[in-house]
C-alpha positions as CSV (number, residue, x, y, z in Angstrom):
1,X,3.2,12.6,173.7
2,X,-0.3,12.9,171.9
3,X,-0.3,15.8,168.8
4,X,-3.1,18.8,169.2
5,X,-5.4,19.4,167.0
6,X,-3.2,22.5,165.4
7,X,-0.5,24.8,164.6
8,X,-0.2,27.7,163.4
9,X,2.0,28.3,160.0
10,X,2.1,31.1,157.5
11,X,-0.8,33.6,159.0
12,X,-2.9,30.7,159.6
13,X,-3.9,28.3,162.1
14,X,-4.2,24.4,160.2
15,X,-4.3,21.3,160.8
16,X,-1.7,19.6,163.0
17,X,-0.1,17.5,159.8
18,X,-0.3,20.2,157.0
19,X,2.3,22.7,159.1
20,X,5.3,22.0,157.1
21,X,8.1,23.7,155.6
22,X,10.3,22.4,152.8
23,X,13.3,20.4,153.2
24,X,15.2,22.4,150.9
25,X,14.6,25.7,152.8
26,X,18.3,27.3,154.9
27,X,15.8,26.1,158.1
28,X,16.3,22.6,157.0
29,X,19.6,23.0,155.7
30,X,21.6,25.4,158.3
31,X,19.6,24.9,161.1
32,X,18.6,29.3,160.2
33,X,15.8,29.6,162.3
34,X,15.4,30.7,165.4
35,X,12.7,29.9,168.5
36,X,11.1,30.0,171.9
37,X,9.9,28.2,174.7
38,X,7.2,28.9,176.6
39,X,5.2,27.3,179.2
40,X,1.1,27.5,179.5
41,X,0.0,26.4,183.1
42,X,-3.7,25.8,183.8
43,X,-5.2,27.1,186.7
44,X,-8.2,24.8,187.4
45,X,-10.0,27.1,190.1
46,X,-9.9,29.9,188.2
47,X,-10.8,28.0,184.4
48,X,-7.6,29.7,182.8
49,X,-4.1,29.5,181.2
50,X,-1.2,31.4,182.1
51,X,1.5,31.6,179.8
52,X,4.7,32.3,181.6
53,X,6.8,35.9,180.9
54,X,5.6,36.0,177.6
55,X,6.4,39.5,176.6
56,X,10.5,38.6,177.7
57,X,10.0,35.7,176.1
58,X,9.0,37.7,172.7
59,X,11.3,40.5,172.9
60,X,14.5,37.9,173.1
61,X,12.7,35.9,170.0
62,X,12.8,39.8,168.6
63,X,17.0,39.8,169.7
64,X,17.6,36.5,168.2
65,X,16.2,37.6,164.5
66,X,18.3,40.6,164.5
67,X,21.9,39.2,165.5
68,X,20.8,36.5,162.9
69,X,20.3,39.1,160.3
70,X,17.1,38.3,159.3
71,X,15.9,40.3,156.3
72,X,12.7,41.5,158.0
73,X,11.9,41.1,162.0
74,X,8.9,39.5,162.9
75,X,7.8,41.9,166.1
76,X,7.2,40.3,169.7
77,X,3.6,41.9,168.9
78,X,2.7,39.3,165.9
79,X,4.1,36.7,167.4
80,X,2.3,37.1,170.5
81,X,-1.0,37.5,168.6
82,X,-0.2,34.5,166.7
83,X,0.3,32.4,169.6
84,X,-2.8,33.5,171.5
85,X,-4.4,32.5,168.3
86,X,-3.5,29.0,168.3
87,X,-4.1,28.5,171.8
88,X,-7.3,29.4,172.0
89,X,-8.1,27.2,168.7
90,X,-6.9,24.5,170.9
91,X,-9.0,25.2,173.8
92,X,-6.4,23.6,175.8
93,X,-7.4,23.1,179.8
94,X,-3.9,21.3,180.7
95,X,-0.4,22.7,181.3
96,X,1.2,23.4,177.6
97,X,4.7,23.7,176.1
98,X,4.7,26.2,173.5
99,X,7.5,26.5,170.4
100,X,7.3,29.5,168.6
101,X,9.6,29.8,165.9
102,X,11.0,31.9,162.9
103,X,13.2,30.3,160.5
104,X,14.5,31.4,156.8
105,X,12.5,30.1,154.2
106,X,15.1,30.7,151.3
107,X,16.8,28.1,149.3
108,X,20.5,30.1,149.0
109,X,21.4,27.9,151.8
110,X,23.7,29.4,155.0
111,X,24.0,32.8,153.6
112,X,20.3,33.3,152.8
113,X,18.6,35.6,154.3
114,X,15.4,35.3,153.7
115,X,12.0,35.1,152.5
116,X,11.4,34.3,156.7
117,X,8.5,32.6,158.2
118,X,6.6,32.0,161.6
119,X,5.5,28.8,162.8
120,X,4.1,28.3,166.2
121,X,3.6,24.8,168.0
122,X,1.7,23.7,171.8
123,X,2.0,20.6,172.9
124,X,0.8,19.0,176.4
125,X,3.5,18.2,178.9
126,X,2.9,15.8,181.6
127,X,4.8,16.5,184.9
128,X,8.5,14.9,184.1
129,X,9.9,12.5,186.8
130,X,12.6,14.2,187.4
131,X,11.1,17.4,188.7
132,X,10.2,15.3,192.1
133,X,12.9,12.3,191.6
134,X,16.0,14.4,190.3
135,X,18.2,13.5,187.4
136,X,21.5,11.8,187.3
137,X,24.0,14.3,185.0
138,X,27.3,14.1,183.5
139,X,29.9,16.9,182.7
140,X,30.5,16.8,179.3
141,X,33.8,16.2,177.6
142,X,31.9,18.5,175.0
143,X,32.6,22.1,176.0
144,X,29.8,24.7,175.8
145,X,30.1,26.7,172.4
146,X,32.2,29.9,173.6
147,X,30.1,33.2,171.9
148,X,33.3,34.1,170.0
149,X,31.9,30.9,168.1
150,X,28.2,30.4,168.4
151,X,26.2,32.9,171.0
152,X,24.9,30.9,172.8
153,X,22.5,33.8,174.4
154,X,20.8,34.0,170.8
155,X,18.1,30.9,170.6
156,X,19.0,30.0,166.9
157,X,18.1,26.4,166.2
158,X,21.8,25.6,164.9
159,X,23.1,25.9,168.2
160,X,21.2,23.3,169.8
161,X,23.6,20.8,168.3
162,X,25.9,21.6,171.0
163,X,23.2,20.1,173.8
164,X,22.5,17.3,171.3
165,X,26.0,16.1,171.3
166,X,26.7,16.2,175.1
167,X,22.7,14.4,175.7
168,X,23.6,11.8,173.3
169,X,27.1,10.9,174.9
170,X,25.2,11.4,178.4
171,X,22.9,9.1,177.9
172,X,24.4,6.3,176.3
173,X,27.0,6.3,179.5
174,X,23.9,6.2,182.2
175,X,22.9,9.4,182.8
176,X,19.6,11.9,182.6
177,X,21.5,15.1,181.6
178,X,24.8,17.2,181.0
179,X,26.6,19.9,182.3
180,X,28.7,21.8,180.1
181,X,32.1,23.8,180.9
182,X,33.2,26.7,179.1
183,X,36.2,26.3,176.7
184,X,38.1,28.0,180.4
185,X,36.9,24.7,182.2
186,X,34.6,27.3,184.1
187,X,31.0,25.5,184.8
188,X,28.6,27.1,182.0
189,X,25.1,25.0,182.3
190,X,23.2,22.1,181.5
191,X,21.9,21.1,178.0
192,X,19.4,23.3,177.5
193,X,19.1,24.7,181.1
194,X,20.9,27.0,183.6
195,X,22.3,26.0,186.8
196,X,22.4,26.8,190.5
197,X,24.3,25.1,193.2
198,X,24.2,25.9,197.1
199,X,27.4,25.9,198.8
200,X,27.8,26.3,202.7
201,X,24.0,27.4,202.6
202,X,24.7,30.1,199.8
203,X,23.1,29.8,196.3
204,X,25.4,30.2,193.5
205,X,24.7,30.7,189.6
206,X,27.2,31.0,186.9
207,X,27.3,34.5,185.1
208,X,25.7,35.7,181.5
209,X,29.7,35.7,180.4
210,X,29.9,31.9,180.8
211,X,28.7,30.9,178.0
212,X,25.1,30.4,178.9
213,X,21.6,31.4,177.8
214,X,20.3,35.0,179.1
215,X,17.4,32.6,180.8
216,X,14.1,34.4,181.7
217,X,13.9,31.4,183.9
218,X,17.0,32.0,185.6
219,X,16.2,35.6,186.3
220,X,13.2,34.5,187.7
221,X,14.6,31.9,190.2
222,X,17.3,35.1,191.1
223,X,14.3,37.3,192.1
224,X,11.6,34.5,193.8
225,X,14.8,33.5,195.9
226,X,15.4,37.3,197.3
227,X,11.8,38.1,197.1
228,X,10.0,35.1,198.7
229,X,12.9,32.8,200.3
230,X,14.9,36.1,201.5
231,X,18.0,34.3,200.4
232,X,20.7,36.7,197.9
233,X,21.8,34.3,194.6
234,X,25.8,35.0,194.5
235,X,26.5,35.2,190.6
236,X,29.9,34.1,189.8
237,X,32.5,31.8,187.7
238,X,31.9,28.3,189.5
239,X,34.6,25.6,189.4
240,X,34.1,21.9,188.7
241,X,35.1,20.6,191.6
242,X,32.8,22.3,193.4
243,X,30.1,20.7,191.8
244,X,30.9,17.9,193.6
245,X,31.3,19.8,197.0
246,X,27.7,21.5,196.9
247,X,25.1,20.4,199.0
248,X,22.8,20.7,196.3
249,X,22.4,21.3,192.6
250,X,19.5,22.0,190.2
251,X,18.8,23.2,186.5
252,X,16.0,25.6,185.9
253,X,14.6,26.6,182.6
254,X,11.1,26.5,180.2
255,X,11.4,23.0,179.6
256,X,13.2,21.9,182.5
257,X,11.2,23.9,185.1
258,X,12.8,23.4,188.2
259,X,14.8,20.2,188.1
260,X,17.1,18.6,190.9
261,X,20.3,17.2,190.5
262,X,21.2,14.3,192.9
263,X,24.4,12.5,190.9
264,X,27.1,14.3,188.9
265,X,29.7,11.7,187.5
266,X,28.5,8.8,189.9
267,X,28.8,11.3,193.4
268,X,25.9,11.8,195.0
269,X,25.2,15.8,195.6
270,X,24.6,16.3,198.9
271,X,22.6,12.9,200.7
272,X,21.6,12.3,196.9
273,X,18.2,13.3,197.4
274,X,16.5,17.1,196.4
275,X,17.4,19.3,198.9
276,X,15.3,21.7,201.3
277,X,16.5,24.7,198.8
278,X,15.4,23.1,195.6
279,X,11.9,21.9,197.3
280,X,11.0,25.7,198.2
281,X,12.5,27.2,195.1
282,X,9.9,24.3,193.5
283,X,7.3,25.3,195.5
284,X,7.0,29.2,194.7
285,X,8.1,28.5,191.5
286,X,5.1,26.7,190.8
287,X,3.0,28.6,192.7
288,X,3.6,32.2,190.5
289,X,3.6,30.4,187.6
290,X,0.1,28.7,187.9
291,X,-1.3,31.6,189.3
292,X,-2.1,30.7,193.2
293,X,0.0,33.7,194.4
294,X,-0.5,37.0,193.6
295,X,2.8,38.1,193.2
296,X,3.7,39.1,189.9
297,X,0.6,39.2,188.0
298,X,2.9,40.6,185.1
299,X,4.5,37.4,184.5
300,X,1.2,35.9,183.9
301,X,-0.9,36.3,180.8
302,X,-4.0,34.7,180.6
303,X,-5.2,33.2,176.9
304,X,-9.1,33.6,178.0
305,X,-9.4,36.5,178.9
306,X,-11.2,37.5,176.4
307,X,-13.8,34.6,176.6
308,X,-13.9,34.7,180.3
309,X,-14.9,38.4,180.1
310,X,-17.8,38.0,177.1
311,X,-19.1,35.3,179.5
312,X,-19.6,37.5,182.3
């Protein structure tokens, strides 16, 4: 993966190298910081970028500072300004992955609550194989952090240890990805993604309660499948073994996109290939998102439009 030319740190856009923060800060220490992930697709015809439910995506950054008890919030407004910002200093014309992030800059370790700082990253993402191959997962013997421990809802940097641990055991046995169960045994989601399964021709999603992130992804997969495939999502505690009964299985998120699953534990889902379902979800998926239907031009906001309207 090749670095930008930026990134944008302490009210400024610099140089890719000089955005650091000190090794001693509770960020560094704790893991007190918490971030975003966006996604920037470029629409060739039309010479612009859409960044994907970026206000959502700025309002739960907002959520995650407060249950974190940051000492002061850094709005979804600044944030947003501050991404634009570096964006458009990159000029970039591919599909992006951006990180924005706000971490404690203190040195009082855990309990500190501040001085706090923004820091904002894009980098360009190539399509993964495994959106049009599928991925190969394994359910975890690690159990997804219940939110009596950890919310896992809030985006807080610490937490990501959880997916670490079950990607790390995952791939050193063979496999692409996790699935994680709650501490119930209930099917929660993947490591760093949510989860749908269809069963008897029905798509099926865990619930918010099951441990899993509040994903704007999710939602969106919920809505596009009503909306454009006229098929209702049925939200409900799934089971493990029917993991292994469903026809077919796939993880949705920022990074993930839409991703299918074709092996859980060494049995094939379905004919272990992506199903009919996952290809259309795919397809209007990446259609909104890019821009080449009109539905939902909320979801999109372009970077250029500024340029693109002083040109004209």
């Amino acid at each position: 993966m090749s670095m930008p030319e930026f990134a944008y740190i302490d009210g400024k856009v610099v140089p890719w190298d000089d955005a650091r923060i000190h090794v001693f800060s509770a960020v560094s220490k704790a893991g007190a910081g918490v971030f975003e992930g966006l996604r920037g697709y470029w629409n060739k015809d039309e010479e612009q970028l859409y960044v994907f439910r970026m206000p959502e995506h700025m309002q739960r950054l907002e959520y995650s500072q407060k249950v974190m008890r940051f000492e002061t919030i850094i709005s979804a407004e600044q944030v947003t300004e501050a991404t634009l910002e570096l964006l458009r200093a990159c000029n970039f014309r591919e599909n992006v992955h951006i990180r924005p992030m706000v971490y404690v800059e203190g040195f009082d370790g855990p309990p500190s609550y501040g001085p706090i700082g923004l820091a904002v990253a894009a980098v360009v993402r190539p399509p993964a194989k495994r959106i049009t191959e599928g991925t190969k997962a394994q359910i975890s013997s690690w159990r997804r952090l219940p939110d009596s421990a950890m919310p896992i809802r809030v985006k807080c940097n610490a937490n990501y240890n959880n997916n670490r641990m079950a990607l790390m055991q995952a791939h050193a046995d063979g496999y692409g990805s996790a699935i994680f169960l709650t501490t119930d045994g209930k099917v929660s989601e993947g490591a760093g993604m949510c989860l749908f399964i269809v069963r008897d021709g029905v798509v099926l999603t865990p619930p918010v309660t099951a441990d899993i992130l509040e994903s704007i992804t999710r939602a969106t997969v919920i809505q596009l499948c009503q909306e454009r495939l006229n098929r209702e999502v049925v939200v409900r505690d799934i089971d493990r073994s029917e993991l292994y009964a469903a026809e077919e299985v796939f993880f949705c998120g920022t990074g993930w996109e839409i991703a299918p699953v074709i092996d859980i534990d060494n049995l094939p889902v379905g004919d272990g290939k992506p199903g009919s379902v996952t290809r259309q979800v795919q397809d209007v998926y990446f259609q909104i998102v890019r821009g080449e239907l009109p539905d939902h031009p909320e979801w999109r906001t372009p970077v250029y439009e500024a340029r693109r309207a002083a040109a004209e």
